[in-house]
C-alpha positions in Angstrom: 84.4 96.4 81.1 87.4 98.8 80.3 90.1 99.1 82.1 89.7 102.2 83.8 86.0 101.6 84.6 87.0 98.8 86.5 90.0 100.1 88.6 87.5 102.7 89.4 85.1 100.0 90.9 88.3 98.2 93.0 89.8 101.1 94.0 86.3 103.0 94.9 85.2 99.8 97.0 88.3 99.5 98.8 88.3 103.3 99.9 84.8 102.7 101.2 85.9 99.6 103.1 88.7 101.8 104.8 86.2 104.4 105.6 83.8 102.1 106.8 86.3 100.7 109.2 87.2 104.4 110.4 83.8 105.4 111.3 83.3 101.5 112.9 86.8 102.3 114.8 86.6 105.8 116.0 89.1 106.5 119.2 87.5 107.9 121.9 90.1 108.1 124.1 93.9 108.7 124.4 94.9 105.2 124.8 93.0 104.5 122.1 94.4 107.4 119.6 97.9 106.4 120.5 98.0 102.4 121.2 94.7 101.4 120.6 93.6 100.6 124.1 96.4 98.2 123.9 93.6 95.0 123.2 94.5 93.9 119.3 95.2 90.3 119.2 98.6 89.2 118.1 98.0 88.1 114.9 95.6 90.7 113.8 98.8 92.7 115.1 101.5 90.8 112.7 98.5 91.3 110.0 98.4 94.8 110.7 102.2 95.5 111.1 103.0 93.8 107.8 100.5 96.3 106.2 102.0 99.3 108.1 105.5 98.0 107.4 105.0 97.0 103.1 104.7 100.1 102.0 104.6 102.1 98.8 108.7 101.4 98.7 108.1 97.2 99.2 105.1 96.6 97.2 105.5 99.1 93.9 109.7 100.3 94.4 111.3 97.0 95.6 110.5 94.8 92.9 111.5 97.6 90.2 114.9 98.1 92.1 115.2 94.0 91.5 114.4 93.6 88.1 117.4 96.9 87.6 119.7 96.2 89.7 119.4 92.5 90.3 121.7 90.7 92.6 123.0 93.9 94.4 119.2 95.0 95.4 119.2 92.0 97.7 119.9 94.3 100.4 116.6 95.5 100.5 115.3 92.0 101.0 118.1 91.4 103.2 118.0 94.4 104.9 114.1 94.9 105.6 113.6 91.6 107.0 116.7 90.9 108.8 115.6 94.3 110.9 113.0 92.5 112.1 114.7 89.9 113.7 116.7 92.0 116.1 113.0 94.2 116.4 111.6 90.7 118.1 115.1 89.9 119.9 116.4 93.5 121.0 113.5 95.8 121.5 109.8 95.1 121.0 109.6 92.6 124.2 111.1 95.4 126.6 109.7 98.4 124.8 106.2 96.5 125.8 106.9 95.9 128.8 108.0 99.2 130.1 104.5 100.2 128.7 104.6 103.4 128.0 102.7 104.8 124.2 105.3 106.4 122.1 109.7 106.6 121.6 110.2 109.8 122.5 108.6 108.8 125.9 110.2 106.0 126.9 113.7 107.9 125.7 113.2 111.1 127.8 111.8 108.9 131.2 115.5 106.2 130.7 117.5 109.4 130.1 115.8 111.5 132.5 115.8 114.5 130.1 112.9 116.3 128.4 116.0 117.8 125.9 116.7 113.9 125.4 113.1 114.1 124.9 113.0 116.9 122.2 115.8 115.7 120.6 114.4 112.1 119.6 111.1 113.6 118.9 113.2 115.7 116.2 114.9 112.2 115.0 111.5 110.7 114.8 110.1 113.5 113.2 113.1 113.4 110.3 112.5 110.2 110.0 109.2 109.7 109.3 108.9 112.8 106.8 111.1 111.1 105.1 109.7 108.1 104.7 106.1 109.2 103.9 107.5 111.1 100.9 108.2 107.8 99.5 104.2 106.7 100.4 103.2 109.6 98.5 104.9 110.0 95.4 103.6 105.7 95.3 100.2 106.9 95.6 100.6 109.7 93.2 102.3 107.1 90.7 98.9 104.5 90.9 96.4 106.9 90.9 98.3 108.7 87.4 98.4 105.7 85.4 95.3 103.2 86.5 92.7 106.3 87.2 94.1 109.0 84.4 94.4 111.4 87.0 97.4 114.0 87.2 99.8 112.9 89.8 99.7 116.0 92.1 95.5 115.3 91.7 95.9 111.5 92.8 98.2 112.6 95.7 95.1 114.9 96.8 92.6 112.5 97.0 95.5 109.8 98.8 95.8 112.5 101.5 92.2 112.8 101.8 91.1 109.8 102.7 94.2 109.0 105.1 92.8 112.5 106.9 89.7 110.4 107.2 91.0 107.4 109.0 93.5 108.4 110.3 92.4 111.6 112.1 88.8 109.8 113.0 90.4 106.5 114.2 93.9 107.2 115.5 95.4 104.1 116.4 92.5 102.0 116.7 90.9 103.0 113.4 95.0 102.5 112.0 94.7 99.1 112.5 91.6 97.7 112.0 92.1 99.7 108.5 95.6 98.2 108.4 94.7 94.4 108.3 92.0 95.1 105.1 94.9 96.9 103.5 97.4 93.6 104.3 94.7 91.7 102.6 93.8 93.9 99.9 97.9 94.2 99.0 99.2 91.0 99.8 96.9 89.3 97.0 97.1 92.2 94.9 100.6 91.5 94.8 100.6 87.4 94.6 97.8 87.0 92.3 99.6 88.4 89.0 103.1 86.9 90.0 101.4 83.2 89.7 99.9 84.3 86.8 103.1 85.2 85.1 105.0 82.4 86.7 102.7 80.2 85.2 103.0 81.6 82.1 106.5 81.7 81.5 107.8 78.8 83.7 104.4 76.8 83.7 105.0 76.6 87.4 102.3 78.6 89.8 104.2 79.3 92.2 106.8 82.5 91.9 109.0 81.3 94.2 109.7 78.4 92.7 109.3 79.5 89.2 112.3 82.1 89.5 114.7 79.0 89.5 112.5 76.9 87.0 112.7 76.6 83.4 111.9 78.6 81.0 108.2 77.4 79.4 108.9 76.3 75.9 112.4 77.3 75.3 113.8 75.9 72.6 117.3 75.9 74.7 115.5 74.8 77.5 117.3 77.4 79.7 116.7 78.6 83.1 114.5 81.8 83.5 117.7 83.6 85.3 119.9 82.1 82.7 118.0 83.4 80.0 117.3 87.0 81.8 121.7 87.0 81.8 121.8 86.3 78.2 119.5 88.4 76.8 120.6 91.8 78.9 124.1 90.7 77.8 123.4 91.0 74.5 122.0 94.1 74.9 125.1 95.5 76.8 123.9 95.7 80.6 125.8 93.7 83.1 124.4 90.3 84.0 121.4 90.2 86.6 122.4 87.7 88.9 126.2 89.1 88.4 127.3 91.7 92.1 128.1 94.9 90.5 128.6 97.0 93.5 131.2 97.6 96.2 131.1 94.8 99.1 132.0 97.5 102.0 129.0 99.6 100.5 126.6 96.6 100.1 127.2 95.3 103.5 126.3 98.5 105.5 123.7 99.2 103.4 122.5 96.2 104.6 123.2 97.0 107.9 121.4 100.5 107.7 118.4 98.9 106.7 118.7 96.1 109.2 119.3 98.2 112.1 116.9 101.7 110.8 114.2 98.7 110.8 114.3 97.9 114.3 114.5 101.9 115.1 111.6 103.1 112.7 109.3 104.3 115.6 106.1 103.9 113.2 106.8 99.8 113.7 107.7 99.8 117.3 104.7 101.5 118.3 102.9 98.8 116.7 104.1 96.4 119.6 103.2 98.9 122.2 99.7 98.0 121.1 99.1 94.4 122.4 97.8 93.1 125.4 101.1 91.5 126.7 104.8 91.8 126.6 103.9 88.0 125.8 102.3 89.0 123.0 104.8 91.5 121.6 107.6 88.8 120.8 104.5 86.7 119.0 103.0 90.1 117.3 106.4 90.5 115.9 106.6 86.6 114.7 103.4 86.7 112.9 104.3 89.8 110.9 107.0 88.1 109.5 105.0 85.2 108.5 102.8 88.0 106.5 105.3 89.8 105.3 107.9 86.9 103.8 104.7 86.1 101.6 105.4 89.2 99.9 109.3 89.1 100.1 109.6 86.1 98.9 107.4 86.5 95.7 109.2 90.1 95.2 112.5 88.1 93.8 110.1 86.6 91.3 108.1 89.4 90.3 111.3 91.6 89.6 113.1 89.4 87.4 110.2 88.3 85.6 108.7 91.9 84.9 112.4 92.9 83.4 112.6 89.6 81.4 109.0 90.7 80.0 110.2 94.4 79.3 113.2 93.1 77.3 110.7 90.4 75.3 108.4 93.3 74.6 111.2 95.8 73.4 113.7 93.2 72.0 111.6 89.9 71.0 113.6 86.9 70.6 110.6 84.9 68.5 108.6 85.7 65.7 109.2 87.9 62.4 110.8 90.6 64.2 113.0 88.3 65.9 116.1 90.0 67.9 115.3 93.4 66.6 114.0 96.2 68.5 110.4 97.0 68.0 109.5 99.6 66.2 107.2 102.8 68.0 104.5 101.8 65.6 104.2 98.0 66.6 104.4 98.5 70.3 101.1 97.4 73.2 99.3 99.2 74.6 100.5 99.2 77.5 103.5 101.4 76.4 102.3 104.3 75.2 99.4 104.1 78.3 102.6 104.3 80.5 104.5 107.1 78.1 101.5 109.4 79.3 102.6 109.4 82.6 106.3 110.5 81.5 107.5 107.4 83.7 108.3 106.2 80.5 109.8 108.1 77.5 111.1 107.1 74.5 113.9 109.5 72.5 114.5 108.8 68.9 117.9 109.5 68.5 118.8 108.0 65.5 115.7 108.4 63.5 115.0 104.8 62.8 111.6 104.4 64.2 112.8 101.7 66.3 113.4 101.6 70.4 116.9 101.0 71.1 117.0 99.5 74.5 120.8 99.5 76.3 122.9 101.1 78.7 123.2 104.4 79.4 121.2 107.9 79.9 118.4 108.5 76.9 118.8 112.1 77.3 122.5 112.6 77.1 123.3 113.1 72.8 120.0 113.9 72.1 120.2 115.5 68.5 117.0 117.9 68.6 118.3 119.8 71.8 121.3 121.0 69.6 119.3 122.7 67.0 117.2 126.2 67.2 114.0 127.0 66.0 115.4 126.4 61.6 116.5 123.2 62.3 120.5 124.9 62.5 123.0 122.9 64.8 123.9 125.6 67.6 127.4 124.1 68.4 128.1 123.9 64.6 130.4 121.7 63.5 131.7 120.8 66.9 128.5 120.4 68.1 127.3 117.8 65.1 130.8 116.1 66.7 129.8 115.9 69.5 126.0 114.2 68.6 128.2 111.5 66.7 130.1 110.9 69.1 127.7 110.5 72.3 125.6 108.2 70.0 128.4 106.2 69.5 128.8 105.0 73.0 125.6 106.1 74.2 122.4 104.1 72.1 119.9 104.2 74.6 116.5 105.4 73.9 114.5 104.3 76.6 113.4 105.6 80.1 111.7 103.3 82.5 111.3 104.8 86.1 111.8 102.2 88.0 108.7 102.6 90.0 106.3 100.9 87.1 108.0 97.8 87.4 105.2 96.0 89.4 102.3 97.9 88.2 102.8 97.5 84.6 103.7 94.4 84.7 100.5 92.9 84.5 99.7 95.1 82.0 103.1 94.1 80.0 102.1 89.7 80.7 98.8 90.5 79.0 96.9 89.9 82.2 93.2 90.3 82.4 91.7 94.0 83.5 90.4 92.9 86.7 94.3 91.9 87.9 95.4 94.9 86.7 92.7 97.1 88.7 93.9 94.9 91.6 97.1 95.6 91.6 96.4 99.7 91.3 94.4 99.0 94.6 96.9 97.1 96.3 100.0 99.5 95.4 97.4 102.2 96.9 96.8 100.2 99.6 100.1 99.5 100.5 101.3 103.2 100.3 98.5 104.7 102.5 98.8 101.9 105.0 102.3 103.5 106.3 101.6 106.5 105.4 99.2 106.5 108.3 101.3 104.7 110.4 103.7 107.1 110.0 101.8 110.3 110.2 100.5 108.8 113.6 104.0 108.4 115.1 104.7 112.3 113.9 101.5 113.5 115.2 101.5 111.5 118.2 105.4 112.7 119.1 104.1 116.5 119.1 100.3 115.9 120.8 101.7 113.7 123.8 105.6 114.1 123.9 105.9 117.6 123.4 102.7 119.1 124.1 101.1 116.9 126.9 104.6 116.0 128.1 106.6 119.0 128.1 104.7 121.8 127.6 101.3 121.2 129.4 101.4 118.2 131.5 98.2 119.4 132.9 96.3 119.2 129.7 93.2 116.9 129.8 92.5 113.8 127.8 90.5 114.9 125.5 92.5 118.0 124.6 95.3 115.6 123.8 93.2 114.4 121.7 91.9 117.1 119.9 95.8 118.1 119.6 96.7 114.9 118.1 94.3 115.3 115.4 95.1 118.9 114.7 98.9 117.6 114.2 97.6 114.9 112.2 96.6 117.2 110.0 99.4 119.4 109.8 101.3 116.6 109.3 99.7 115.2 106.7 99.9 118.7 104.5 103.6 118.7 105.1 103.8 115.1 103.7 101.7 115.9 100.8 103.8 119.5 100.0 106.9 117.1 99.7 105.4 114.3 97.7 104.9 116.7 95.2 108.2 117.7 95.0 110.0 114.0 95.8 113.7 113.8 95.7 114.0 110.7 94.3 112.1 107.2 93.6 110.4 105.9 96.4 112.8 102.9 97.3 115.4 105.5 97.3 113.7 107.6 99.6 112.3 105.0 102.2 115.7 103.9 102.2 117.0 107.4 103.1 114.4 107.7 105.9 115.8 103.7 107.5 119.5 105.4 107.5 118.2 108.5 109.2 116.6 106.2 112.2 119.5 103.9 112.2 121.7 106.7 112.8 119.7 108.5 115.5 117.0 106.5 117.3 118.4 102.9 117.2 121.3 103.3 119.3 119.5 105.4 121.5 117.0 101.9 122.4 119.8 99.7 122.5 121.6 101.6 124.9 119.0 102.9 126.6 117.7 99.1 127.6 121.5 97.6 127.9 123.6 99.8 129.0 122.9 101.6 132.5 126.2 103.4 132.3 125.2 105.9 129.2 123.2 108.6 130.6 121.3 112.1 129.0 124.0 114.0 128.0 126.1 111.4 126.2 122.2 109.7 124.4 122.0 113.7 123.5 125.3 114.0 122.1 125.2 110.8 120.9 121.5 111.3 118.8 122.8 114.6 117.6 126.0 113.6 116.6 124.6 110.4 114.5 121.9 112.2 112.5 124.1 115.0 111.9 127.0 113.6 110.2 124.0 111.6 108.3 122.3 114.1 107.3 124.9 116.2 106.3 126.8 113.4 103.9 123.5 112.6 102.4 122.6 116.1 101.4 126.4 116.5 100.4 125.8 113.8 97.6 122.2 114.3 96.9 123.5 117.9 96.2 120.6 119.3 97.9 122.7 122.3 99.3 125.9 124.1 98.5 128.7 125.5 100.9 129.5 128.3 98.4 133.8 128.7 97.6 133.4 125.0 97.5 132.7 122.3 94.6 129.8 120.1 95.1 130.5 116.6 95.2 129.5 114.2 92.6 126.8 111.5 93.7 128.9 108.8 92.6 130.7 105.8 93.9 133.9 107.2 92.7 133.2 110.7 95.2 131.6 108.7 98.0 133.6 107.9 101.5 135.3 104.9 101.2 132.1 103.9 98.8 129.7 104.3 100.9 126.4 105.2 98.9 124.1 108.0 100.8 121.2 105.6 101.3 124.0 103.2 103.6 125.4 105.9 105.2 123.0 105.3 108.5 125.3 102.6 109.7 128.4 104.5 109.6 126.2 107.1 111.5 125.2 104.9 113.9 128.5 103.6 115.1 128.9 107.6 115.4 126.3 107.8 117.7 127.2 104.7 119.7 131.1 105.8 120.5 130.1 109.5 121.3 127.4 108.5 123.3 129.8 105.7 125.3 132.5 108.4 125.9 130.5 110.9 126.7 129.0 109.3 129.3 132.8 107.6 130.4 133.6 111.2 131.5 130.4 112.7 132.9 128.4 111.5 135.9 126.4 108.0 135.8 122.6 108.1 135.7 120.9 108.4 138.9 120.6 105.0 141.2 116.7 104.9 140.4 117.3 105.0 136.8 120.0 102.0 136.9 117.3 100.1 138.7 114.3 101.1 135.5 117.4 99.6 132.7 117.8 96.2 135.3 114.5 95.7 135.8 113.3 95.9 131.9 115.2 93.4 131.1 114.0 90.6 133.8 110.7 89.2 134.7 108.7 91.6 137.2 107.2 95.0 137.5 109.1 97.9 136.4 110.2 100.4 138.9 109.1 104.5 138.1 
């Protein structure tokens, strides 16, 4: 059976499971639409939250930024998990138990405030646009390659059937879908990484394997020992080598960490659980099912570049440490070039593909010649050609993005893996995308609408609202996955700085500190997304103050070093001192309130 046929098949029988599921799981009421009647078991909740938290960015983007970056994309692993550990110490048990269904809520009833309100509906709104452009340009990436559909056509039919389920089902219809998804991705993902390991370290399992040795090496070297010699060679910088500032890598780290336990897509998760009992075990289980993928993504990402650099540069047979030529290379590669996630430039006119560091575009010779074949720059301009090939030899681009799903194509793997993994990278990216566009449309229907606008509204016009903001919500998300400003890692990990900077501190002080009241969490929220905001679309350079030069996105032009992406903890600690004076120097929150932040925090019933 071909390849496509067959991912056709997965993919199609997965859909229909999710849709199945939908129509099995409809919400019929508010509390269902928002926190699924608040009944899902615990586990079925760590199963469900793992789906909702792997997304597009940890199952297809992580991996690639690990097998590029190496040893400096350990903040991602780092970063993502370690959030969940102050999620299960810091906020999920009290977020339960003050019971309430969304963020926005529980932060305009602590600060007594619907403009406290507003404003972290806005936050959460930022946020999660954000983040669910990462989702979709993943979807858009699966569906170009496995099913030979254009990307903007593969994002259509990804927004299509998360209208279904997530619009019919809300909630309850989320998560039921949700835990097929975790177990759809989780073995999409695990399957070809013991494959692999097995093939290259004889050992099946990847976590092991990574440290193992290397299956019939005549040196007998370790598989990360011979991943540093061969991209030194080559002129890259060791793998397991730290390449990048410590200040930068460290609150990047910390923006994940702390935007983790302030996504509201997650935390909702926990509101929907019988008991605050069952919150702080919710949250355990989901780690269990998510270090199963975390674990294995190490693995997978130095194993898929190792592969790359065999296919491109072998260091057996005839052509033995050469680069292949374009005529003697798989499949698989020029499947990929068709997507234009991978292009190869010929600059020198050998016929081979020079694989090393640097840009393949910059020094390109064509681009200097018009329509006769004349250099336009003349004679400086032929210097100039010589002169950037000289330093710069690279030929090849790899979006980082393919990493995962062509690696099973690149390991020879059988079509049936493949087709698994192009469900499970879809799987993964439409589980939080509906996760997310839930929290967005749930923060206008109830929060804004039923809670500021018209209280009096019945159930099931709430209802009807929340779909009809699904749906606007999920045509935004789609008119920005077409036009993505960056890979998906890169984005996701825009969108975790965006709610470390605004919604975390909000939670923590909102449940630990009864001094801080609405105008300093106001001040406070504004002040923390602002300056984030503002610093990351300085360096992304996606505005211009004019009678001003844009600044550089590099390290050299960055505060201090401090990348865009890590910028959310700086923006944070923003938030927490304006917030903390702020409220030094204006009146404390009312006597009733002080009682809500005591009583949260000890056994008993909370007082409204």
């Amino acid at each position: 059976m071909s390849l496509q046929l067959m991912t056709y098949l997965v993919v199609g029988a997965t859909f229909g499971l999710y849709i199945f599921i939908a129509i099995k799981a409809r919400a019929a009421t508010t509390g269902e639409f928002y926190v699924a009647g608040k009944g899902v078991h615990p586990v079925l909740n760590g199963m469900a939250t793992g789906a909702d938290w792997m997304s597009a960015a940890s199952f297809i983007s992580m991996a690639g930024l690990i097998a590029f970056k190496g040893y400096d994309a350990s903040v991602f692993l780092m970063g993502w998990t370690g959030g969940y550990c102050l999620l299960a110490m810091l906020l999920a048990p009290y977020l339960r138990k003050y019971g309430k269904f969304t963020v926005p809520e529980f932060i305009g009833d602590r600060y007594y405030s619907n403009v406290a309100r507003v404003v972290a509906v806005i936050c959460l709104i930022t946020a999660s646009l954000t983040y669910v452009i990462g989702q979709m340009k993943g979807i858009g990436v699966a569906f170009s390659r496995f099913l030979e559909l254009p990307f903007e056509t593969g994002l259509f039919v990804g927004m299509a059937i998360v209208f279904f389920y997530a619009v019919l089902g809300g909630m309850k219809g989320v998560t039921y879908t949700q835990i097929a998804q975790y177990c759809v991705l989780i073995f999409a993902y695990t399957v070809p990484a013991v494959f692999i390991s097995l093939h290259l370290t004889g050992t099946p399992v990847p976590q092991l394997g990574l440290g193992a040795h290397m299956g019939g090496d005549p040196n007998n070297l370790f598989l990360l020992d011979k991943l540093d010699k061969t991209l030194v060679d080559l002129g890259f910088h060791e793998y397991t080598l730290q390449k990048g500032n410590t200040l930068n890598i460290f609150l990047y780290t910390l923006s994940l960490m702390i935007g983790t336990a302030g996504l509201p897509h997650v935390i909702t998760r926990f509101f929907t659980v019988p008991k605050v009992k069952d919150a702080r075990s919710s949250v355990g289980w989901s780690l269990v099912f998510i270090a199963i993928l975390y674990t294995t993504a190490p693995a997978v990402g130095a194993m898929a570049r190792l592969n790359l650099m065999e296919t491109i540069h072998p260091t057996t047979g005839a052509e033995a440490n050469k680069f292949i030529k374009y005529q003697d290379t798989p499949s698989w590669f020029k499947n990929w070039e068709g997507t234009h996630l991978l292009v190869w430039v010929d600059k020198n006119n050998d016929g081979r593909i020079d694989y090393a560091a640097g840009d393949p575009f910059k020094g390109k010779p064509d681009v200097l010649k018009d329509e006769s074949g004349k250099d336009k720059r003349g004679a400086l301009g032929q210097l100039l050609v010589k002169n950037e090939l000289k330093t710069n030899k690279n030929e090849l681009y790899v979006d980082k993005d393919i990493m995962v799903l062509a690696n099973p194509e690149i390991a020879k793997l059988p079509n049936w893996v493949i087709a698994l993994v192009a469900a499970g990278g879809i799987a993964a990216a439409l589980s939080t995308a509906a996760g997310l566009l839930l929290a967005i449309s749930s923060s206008i229907s109830h929060d804004l609408l039923k809670g500021i606008v018209a209280p009096n509204m019945s159930d099931k016009a709430e209802l009807m609202a929340g779909r009809i903001a699904m749906a606007g919500a999920i045509c935004v998300a789609g008119y920005f996955g077409l036009h993505p400003p960056g890979f998906a890692a890169q984005v996701v990990a825009l969108a975790f700085g965006l709610a470390a900077s605004s919604i975390f501190p909000a939670l923590m002080m909102g449940i630990f500190v009864k001094r801080v009241n609405n105008i300093g969490a106001v001040l406070g929220m504004l002040s923390g997304l602002g300056i984030t905001l503002v610093y990351i679309f300085w360096f992304k350079g996606w505005f211009f103050i004019p009678g001003t030069a844009m600044a550089a996105n590099t390290p050299a032009n960055w505060f201090l070093g401090i990348a865009p992406e890590a910028f959310g903890a700086v923006g944070a600690l923003v938030n927490f001192i304006v917030a903390y004076v702020i409220s030094g120097i204006t009146p404390a929150p009312p006597e009733h309130i002080q009682h809500l932040v005591e009583d949260i925090r000890v056994p008993g019933v909370v007082r409204r």
